[in-house]
MILOBA-447223 format. One line per field, with one value per atom (N, C-alpha, C): residue number from 1; atom name; residue in three letters; x, y, z negated. Coordinates in Angstrom, 3 decimals, decimal comma. Layout:
residues N
resi c(NUM:...) $
name c(CA:...) $
resn c(ALA:...) $
px c(X:...) $
py c(Y:...) $
pz c(Z:...) $
***
This chain:
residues 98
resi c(1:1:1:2:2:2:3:3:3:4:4:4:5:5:5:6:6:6:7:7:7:8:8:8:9:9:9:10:10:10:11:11:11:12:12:12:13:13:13:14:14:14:15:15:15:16:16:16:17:17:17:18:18:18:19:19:19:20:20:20:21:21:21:22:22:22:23:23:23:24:24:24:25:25:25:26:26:26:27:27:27:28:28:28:29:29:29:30:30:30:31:31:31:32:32:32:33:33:33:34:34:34:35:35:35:36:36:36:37:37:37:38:38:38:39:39:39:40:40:40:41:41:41:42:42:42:43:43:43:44:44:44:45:45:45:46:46:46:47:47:47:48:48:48:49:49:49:50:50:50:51:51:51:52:52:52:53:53:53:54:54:54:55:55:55:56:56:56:57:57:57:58:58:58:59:59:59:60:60:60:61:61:61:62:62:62:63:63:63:64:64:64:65:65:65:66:66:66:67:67:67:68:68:68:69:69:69:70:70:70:71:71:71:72:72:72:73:73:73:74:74:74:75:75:75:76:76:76:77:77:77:78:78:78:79:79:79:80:80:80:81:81:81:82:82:82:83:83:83:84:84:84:85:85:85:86:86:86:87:87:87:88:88:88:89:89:89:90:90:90:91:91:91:92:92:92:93:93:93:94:94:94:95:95:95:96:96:96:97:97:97:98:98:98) $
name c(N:CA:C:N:CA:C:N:CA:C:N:CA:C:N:CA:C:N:CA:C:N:CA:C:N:CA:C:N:CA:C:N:CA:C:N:CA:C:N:CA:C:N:CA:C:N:CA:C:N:CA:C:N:CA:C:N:CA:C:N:CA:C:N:CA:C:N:CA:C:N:CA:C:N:CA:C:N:CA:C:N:CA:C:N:CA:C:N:CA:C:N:CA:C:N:CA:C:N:CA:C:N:CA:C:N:CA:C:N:CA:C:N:CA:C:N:CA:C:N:CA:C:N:CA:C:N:CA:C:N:CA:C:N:CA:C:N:CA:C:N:CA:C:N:CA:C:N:CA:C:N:CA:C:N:CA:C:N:CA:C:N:CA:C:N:CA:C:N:CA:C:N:CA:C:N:CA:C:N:CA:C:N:CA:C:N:CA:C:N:CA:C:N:CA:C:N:CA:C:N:CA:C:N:CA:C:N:CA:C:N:CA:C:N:CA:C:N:CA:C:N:CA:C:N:CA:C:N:CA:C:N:CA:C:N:CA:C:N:CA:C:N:CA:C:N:CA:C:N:CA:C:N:CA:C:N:CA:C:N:CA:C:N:CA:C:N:CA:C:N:CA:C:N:CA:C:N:CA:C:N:CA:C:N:CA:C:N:CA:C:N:CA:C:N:CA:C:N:CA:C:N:CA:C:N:CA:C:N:CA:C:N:CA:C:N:CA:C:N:CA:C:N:CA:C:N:CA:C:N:CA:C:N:CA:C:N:CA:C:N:CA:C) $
resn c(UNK:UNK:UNK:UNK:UNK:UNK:UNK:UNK:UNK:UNK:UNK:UNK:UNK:UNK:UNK:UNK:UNK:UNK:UNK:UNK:UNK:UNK:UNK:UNK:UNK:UNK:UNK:UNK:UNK:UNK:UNK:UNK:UNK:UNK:UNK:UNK:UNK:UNK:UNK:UNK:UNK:UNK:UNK:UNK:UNK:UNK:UNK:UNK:UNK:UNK:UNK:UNK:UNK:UNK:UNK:UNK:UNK:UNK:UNK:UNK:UNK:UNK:UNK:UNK:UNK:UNK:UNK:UNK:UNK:UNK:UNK:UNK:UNK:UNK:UNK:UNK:UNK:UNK:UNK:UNK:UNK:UNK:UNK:UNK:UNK:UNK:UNK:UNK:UNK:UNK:UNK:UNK:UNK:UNK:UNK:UNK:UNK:UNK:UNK:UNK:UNK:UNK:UNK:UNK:UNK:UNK:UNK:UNK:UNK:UNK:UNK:UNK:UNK:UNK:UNK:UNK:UNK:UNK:UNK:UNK:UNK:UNK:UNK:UNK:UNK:UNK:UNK:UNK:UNK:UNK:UNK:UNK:UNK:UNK:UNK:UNK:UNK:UNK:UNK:UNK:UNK:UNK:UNK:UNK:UNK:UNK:UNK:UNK:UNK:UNK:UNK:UNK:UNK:UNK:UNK:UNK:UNK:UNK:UNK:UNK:UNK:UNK:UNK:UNK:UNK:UNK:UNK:UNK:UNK:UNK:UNK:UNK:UNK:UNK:UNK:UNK:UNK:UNK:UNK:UNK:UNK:UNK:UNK:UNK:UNK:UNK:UNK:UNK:UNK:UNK:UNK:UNK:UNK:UNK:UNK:UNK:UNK:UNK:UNK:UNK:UNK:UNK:UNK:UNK:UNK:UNK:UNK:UNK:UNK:UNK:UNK:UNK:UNK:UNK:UNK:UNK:UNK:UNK:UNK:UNK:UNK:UNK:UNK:UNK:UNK:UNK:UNK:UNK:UNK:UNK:UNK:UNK:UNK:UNK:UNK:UNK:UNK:UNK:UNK:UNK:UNK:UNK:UNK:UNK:UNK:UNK:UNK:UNK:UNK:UNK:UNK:UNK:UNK:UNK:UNK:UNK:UNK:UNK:UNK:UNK:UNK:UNK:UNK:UNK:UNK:UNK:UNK:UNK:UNK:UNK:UNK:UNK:UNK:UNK:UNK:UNK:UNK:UNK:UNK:UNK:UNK:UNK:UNK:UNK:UNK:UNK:UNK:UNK:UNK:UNK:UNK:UNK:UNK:UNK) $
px c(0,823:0,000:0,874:1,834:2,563:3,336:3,917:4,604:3,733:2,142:1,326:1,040:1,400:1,030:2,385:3,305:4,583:4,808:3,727:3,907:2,583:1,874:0,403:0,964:1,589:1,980:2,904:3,692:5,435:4,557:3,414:2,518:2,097:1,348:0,755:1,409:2,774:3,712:4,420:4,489:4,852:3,981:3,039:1,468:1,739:1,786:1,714:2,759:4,074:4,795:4,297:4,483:4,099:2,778:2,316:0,982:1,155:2,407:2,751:4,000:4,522:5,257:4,616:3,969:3,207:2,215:1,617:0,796:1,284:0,521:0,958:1,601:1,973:2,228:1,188:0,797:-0,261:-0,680:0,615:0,986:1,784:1,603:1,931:3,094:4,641:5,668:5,835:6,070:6,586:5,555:4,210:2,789:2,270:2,622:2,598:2,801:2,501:2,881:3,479:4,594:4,863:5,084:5,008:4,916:3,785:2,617:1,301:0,954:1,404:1,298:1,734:2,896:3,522:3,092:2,604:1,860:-0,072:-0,239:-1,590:-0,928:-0,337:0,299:0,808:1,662:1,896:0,463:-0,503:-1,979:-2,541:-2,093:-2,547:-3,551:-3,885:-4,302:-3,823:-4,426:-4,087:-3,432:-3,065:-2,464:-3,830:-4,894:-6,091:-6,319:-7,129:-7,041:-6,549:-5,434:-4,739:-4,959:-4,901:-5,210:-6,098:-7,142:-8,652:-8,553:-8,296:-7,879:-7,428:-6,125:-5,464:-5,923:-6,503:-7,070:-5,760:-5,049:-4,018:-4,124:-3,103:-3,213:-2,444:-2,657:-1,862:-1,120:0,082:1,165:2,055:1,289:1,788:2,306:1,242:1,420:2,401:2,848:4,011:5,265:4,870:6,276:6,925:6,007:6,371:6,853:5,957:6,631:8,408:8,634:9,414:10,502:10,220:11,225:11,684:10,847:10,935:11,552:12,192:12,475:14,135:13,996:15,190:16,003:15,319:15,876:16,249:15,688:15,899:17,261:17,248:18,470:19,725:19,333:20,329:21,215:20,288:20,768:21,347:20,652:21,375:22,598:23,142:24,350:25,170:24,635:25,882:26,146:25,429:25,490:26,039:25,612:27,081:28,485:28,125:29,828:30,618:29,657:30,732:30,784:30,111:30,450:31,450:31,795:32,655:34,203:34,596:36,047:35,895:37,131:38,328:36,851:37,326:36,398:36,725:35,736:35,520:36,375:37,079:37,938:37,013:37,892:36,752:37,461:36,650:37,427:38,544:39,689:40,801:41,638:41,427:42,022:43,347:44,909:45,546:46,400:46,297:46,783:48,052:47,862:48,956:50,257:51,504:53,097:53,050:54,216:54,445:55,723) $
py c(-1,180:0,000:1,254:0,954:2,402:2,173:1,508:1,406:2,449:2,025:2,495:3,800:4,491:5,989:6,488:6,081:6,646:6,529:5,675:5,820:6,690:6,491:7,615:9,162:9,022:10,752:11,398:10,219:10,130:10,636:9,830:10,016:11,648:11,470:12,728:14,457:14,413:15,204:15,265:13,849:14,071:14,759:14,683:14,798:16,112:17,076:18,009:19,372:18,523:19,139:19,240:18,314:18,124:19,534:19,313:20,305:21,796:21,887:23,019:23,459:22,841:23,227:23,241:22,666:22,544:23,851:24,132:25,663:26,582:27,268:28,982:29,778:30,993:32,043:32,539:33,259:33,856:35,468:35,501:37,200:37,326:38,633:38,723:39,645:39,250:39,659:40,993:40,370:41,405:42,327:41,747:42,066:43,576:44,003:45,801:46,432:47,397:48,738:49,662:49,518:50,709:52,040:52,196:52,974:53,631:53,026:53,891:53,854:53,371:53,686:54,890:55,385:56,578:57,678:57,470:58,571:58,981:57,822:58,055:58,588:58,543:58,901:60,636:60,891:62,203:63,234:62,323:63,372:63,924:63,398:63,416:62,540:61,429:59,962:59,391:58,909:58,350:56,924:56,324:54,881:54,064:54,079:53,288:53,688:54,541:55,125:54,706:54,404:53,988:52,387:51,877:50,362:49,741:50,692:50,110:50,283:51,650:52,003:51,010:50,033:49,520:48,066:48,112:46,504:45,845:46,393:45,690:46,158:45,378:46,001:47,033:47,648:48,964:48,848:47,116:47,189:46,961:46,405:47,221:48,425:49,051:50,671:51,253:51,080:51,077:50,626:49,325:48,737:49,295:50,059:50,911:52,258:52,695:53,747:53,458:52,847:52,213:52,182:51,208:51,177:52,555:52,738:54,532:55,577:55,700:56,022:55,890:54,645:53,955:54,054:54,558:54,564:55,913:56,591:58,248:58,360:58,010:57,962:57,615:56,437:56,277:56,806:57,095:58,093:59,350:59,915:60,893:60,839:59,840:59,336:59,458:58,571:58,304:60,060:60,705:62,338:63,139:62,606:63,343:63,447:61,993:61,146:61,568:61,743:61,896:63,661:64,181:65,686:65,788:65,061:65,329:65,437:65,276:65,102:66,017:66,421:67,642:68,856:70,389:71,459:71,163:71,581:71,648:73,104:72,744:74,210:74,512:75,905:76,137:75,665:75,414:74,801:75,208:74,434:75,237:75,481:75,839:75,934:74,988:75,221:74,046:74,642:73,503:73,650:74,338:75,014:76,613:75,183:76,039:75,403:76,134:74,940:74,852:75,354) $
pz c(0,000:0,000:0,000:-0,802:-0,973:0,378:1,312:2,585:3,546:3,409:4,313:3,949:2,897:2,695:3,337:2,900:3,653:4,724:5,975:7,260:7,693:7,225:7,249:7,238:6,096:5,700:7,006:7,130:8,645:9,727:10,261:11,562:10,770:9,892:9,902:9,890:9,340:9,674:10,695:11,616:12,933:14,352:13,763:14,779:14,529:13,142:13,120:13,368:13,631:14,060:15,489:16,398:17,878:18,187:17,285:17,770:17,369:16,777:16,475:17,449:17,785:19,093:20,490:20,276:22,013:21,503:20,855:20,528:21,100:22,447:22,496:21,520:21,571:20,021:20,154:19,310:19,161:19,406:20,061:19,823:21,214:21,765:22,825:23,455:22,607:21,919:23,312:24,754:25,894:26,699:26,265:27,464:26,965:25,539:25,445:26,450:27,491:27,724:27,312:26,685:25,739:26,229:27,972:28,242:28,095:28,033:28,335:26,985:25,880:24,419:24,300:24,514:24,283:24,898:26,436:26,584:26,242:25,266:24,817:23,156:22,736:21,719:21,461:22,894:22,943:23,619:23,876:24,000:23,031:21,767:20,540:20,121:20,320:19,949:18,470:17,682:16,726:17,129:16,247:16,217:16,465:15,789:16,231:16,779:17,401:19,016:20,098:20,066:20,883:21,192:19,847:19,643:20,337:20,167:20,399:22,514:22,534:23,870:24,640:24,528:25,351:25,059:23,456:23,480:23,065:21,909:21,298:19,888:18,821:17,422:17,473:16,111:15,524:15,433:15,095:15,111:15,907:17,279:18,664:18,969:18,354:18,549:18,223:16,401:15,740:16,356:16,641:17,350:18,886:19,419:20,416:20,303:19,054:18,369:18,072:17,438:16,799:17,441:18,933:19,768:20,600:20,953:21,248:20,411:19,289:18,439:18,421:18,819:18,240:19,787:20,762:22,092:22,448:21,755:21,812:21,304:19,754:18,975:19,783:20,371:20,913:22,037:22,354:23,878:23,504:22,229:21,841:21,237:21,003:19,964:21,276:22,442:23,534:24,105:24,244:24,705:23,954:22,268:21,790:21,480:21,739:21,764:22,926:24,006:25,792:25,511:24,146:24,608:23,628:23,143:21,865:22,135:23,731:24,467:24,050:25,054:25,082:26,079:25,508:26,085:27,500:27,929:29,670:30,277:31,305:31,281:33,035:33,643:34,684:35,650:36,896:38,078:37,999:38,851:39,612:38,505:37,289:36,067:35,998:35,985:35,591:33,926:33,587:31,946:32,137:31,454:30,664:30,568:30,898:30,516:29,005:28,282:27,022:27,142) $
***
């Protein structure tokens, strides 16, 4: 008896793995727009607003926020880094002798 619970339980944790890998996700990690989030966002739209609008959750919304955010930053980091060389001198200009 006790053999047969320990192969009952084996099948039954094996079944349930299987059906948990073969399962879709549930969530639709790349299928956002985050473009057309952001520009329902900069109309002045709320976060639900928007939600309901495109027919996704709020934390879509966020997460587009989010990434957008984090893409700005960045771009601005690389623009201040490439301005941060040596001053720009004017055409034709050749460096002064020492």
């Amino acid at each position: 008896m006790k053999k047969f619970a320990i192969a009952a339980a084996s099948a039954m944790l094996g079944a349930t793995l299987l059906f948990a890998a073969s399962a879709p996700t549930a969530y639709a990690a790349g299928k956002v727009d985050c473009d057309a989030v952001m520009n329902e966002l900069s109309a002045g739209k709320h976060a639900k607003e928007v939600a309901k609008d495109l027919s996704i959750s709020t934390s879509s919304v966020y997460r587009c926020k989010k990434h957008a955010k984090a893409a700005a930053k960045a771009s601005t980091s690389t623009m201040s880094a490439s301005t941060k060389g040596v001053a720009p001198r004017a055409p034709g200009s050749a460096p002064s002798p020492k």
